[in-house]
C-alpha positions in Angstrom: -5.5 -1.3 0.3 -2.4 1.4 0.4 -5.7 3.6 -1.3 -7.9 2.8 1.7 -10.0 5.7 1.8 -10.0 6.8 -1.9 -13.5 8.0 -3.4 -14.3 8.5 -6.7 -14.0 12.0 -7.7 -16.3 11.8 -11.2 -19.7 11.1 -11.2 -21.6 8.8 -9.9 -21.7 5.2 -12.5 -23.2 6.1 -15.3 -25.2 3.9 -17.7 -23.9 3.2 -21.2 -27.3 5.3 -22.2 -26.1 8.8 -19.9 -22.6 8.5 -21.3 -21.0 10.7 -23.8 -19.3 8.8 -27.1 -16.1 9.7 -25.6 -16.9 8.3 -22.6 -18.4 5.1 -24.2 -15.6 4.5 -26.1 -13.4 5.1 -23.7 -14.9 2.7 -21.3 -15.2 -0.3 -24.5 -11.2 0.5 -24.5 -11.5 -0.8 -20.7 -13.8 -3.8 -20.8 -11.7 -4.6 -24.2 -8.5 -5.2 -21.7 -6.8 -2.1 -23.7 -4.2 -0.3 -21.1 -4.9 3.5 -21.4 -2.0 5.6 -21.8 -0.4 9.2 -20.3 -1.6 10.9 -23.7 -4.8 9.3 -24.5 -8.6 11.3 -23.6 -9.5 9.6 -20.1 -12.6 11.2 -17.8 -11.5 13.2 -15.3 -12.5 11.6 -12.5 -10.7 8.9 -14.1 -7.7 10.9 -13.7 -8.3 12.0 -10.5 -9.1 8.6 -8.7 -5.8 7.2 -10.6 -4.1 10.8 -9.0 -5.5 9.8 -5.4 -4.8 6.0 -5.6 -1.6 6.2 -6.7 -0.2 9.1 -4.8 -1.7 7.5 -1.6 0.0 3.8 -2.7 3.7 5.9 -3.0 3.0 7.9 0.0 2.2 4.5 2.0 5.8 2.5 0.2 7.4 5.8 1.8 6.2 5.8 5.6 6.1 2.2 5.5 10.1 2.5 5.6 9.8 4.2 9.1 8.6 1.0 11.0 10.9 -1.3 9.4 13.7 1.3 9.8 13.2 1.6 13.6 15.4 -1.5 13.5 18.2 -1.5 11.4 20.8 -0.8 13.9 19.4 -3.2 16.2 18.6 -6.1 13.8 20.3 -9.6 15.5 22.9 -10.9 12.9 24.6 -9.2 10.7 22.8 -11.1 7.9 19.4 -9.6 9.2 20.5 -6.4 9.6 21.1 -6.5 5.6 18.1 -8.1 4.7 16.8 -5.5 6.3 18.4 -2.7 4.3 17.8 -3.8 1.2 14.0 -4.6 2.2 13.7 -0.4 3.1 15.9 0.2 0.0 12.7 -1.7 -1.6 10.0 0.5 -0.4 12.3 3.7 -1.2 12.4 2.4 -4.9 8.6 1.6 -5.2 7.5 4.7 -3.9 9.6 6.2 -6.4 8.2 3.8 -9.3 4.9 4.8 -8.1 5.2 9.0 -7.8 6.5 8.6 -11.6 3.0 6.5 -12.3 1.2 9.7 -11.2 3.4 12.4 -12.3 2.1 10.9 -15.7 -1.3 12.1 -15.1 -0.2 15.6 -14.8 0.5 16.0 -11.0 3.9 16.6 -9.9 5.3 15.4 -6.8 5.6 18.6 -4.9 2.0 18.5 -4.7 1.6 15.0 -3.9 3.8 15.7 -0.9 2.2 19.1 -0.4 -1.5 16.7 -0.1 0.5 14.1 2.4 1.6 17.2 4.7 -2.1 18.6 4.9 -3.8 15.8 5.3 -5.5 15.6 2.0 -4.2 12.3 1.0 -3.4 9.5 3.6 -1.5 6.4 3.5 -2.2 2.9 4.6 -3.3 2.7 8.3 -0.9 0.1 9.0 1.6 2.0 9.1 0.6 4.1 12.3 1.3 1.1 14.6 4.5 0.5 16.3 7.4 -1.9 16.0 7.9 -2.9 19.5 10.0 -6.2 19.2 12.7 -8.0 16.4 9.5 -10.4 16.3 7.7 -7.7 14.8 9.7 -7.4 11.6 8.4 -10.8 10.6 4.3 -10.0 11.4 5.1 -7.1 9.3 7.1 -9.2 6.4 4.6 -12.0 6.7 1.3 -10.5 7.3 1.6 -6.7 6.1 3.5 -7.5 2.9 1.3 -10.7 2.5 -1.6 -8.3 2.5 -0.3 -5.9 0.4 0.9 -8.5 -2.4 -2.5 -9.7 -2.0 -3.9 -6.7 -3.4 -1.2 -5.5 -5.9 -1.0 -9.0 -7.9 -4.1 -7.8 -9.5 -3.5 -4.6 -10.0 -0.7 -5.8 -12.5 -3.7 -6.0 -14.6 -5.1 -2.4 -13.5 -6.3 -0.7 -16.8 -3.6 2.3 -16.4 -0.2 1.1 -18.5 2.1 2.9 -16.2 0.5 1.8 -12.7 0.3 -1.7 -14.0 3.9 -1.8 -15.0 5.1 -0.3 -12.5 3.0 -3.4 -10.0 5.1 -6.2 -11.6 8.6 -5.3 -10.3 7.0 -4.1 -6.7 5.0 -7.4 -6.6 8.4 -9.2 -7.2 10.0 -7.8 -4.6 7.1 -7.7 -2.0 7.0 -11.6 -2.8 10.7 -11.0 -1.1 9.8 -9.3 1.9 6.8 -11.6 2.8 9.4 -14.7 2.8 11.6 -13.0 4.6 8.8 -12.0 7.4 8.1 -15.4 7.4 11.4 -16.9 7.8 11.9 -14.4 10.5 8.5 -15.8 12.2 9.8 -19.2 11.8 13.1 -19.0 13.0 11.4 -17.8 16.8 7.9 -20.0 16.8 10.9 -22.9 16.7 13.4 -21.1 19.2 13.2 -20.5 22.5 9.8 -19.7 25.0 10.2 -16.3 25.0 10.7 -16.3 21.0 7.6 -18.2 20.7 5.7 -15.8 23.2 7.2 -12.5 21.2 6.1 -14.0 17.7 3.0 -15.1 19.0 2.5 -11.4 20.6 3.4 -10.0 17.4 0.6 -11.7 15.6 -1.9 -10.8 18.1 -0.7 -7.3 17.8 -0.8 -7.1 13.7 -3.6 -9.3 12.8 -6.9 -7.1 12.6 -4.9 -4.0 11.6 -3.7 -6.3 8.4 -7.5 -7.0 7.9 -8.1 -3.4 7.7 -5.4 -2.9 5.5 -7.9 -4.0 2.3 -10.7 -1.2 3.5 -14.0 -0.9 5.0 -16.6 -3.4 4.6 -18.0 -3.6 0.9 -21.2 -2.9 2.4 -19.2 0.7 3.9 -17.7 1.1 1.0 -19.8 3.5 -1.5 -16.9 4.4 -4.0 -15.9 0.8 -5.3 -18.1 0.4 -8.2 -17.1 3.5 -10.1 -12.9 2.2 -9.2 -13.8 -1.3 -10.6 -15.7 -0.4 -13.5 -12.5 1.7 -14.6 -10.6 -1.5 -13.4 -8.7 1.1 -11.9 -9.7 -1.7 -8.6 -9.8 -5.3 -9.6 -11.5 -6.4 -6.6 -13.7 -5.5 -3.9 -12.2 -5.1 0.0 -14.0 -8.2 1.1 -13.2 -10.5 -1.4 -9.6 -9.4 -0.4 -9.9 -9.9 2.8 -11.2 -13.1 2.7 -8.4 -14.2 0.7 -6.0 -13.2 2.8 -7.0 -15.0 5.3 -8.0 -18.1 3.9 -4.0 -18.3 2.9 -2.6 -16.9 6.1 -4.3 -18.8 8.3 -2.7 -21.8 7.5 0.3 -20.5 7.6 0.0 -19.6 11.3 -1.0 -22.7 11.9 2.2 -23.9 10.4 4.1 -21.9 12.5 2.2 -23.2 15.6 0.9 -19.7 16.2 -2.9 -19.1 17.2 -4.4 -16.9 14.9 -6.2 -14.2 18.2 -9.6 -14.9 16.8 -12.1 -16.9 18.7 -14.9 -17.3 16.1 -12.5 -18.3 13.6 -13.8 -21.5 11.9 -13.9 -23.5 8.4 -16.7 -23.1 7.4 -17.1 -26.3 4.8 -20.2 -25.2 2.7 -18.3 -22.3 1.5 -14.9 -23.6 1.3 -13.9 -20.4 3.3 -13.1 -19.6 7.0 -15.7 -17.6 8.8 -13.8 -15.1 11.0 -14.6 -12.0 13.2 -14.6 -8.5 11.5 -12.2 -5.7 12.7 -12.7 -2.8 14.8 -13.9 -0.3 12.2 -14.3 2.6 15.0 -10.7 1.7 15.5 -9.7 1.9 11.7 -11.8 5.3 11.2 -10.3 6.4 13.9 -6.5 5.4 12.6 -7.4 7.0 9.5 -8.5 10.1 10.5 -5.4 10.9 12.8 -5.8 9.5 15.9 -3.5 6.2 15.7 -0.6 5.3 18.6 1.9 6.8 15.7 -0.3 8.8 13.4 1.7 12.4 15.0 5.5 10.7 15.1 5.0 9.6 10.9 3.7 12.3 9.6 5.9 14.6 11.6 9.1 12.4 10.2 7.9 13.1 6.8 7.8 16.8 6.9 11.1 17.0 8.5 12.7 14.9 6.0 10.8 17.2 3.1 12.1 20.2 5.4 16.0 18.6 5.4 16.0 17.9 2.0 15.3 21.7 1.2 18.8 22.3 0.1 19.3 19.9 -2.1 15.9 19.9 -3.9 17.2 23.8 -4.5 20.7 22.9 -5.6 19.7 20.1 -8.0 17.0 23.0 -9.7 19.8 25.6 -9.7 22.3 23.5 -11.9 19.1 22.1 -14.0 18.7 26.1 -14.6 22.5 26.8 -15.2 23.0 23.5 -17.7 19.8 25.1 -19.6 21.7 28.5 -20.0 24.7 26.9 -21.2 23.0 25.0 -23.9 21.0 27.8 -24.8 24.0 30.1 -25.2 25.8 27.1 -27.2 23.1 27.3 -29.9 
């Protein structure tokens, strides 16, 4: 879901017939439940998919701090405004947990960021919406992070060591940050009316671009098979989807919000609620630039890649002098 618009970057899925022995045995490694390691023989496109997923995953923990950031200073109480912190402190941590996981696989991060800058990797639409309203911070808690834990529980069990290790502390702390959405969602469905109207606008707001959060339709979505036959994706985007709102619904409920979704039913043969698709023109059209903060993001990054100039340099210069110093010692 942070990887919305990865494709696979090797061939198309070969049978066990086309393969190579490597490549067989490589894939037996998979289907055995092995974890494949930095140093061990993986395809390429392997690589590259894991390069692309990953990368667009850290680049997504990264912006996704500029949302939730929007309202540190203005946070209620005191006790929210620290929740708060540490919740962006989070995402700076997992996005750093998660450009090591790559950097494994023989990519530094300069270039990752370098791709982020030019467009050629993205990160999770979501994250070119606005934050309008304190009520906001709990959809994004509740819904976004309930989303995103929805997909990343799984991909503890991803077949690449470091990405899946690196999934069980993020997955712990995301489990954090949806509570803490909800509690936020709770405390204004029971306060006053304009509470309950500004968490029930914030759901309106944040519910179909949470649903496009797992991906285009399976039936849209050409590059999955490849991804989950590398377990590299545990599960399709619909099966996802479906998931998330069979548990979130619910919830709303609960909270004695309406979910803004007229068709939305039970549907009792399948033991699953039937609900209405998303706006895929509007997610394609999210994705490729065009979103209400698409510009303001990606514009933040740069300048903070730009401020950080000096201290990137600094930090390499006394890496280069402690080198000389040892090598003179010896």
């Amino acid at each position: 879901m942070y990887a919305q618009m990865v494709k696979s970057t090797g061939k198309a899925l070969l049978s066990r017939e086309e393969m190579s022995p490597q490549e067989r045995a490589f894939q037996d490694r998979i289907d055995q439940g092995e974890k494949i390691e930095p140093k061990d023989w993986m395809p390429e496109g392997y690589r590259k998919n894991l390069i692309r997923q990953i990368g667009q995953h850290a680049h997504s923990e990264i912006v996704g701090q500029l949302p939730e950031g929007n309202w540190i200073t203005r946070a209620p109480t005191l006790e929210r405004k620290a929740n708060l912190l540490a919740k962006v402190q989070d995402e700076a941590g997992h996005g750093l947990y998660l450009y090591c996981a790559a950097e494994t696989l023989g990519v530094s991060r300069d270039q990752l960021f370098e791709m982020l800058h030019t467009g050629k990797m993205k990160y999770s639409s979501i994250f070119n919406y606005p934050t309008l309203t304190w009520a906001d911070m709990g959809a994004v808690g509740w819904l976004v992070d309930g989303a995103a834990i929805m997909n990343q529980v799984p991909l503890q069990r991803t077949s690449y060591g470091p990405y899946a290790r690196a999934m069980v502390r993020i997955c712990k702390e995301e489990s954090f940050h949806q509570r803490q959405g909800f509690q936020i969602m709770l405390t204004m469905a029971n306060g006053t009316e304009d509470q309950k109207r500004m968490a029930q606008d914030a759901l309106n707001r944040f519910w179909y671009p949470a649903l496009m959060m797992f991906g285009p339709s399976d039936k849209d979505s050409v590059h999955s098979a490849q991804s989950m036959a590398w377990k590299i994706k545990m599960n399709t985007n619909d099966e996802l989807r479906q998931k998330f709102v069979d548990e979130t619904v619910p919830q709303a409920e609960f909270l004695g919000l309406t979910v803004p979704d007229e068709h939305l039913t039970w549907n009792e043969d399948t033991g699953h609620y039937d609900y209405s698709e998303p706006d895929w023109n509007e997610f394609f059209d999210v994705i490729s630039g065009n979103g209400p903060c698409n510009t303001e993001r990606l514009e933040a990054r740069k300048m903070a890649w730009d401020d950080g100039a000096w201290v990137r340099e600094g930090m390499l210069a006394h890496a280069r002098k402690s080198q000389a110093r040892k090598a003179a010692a010896e």
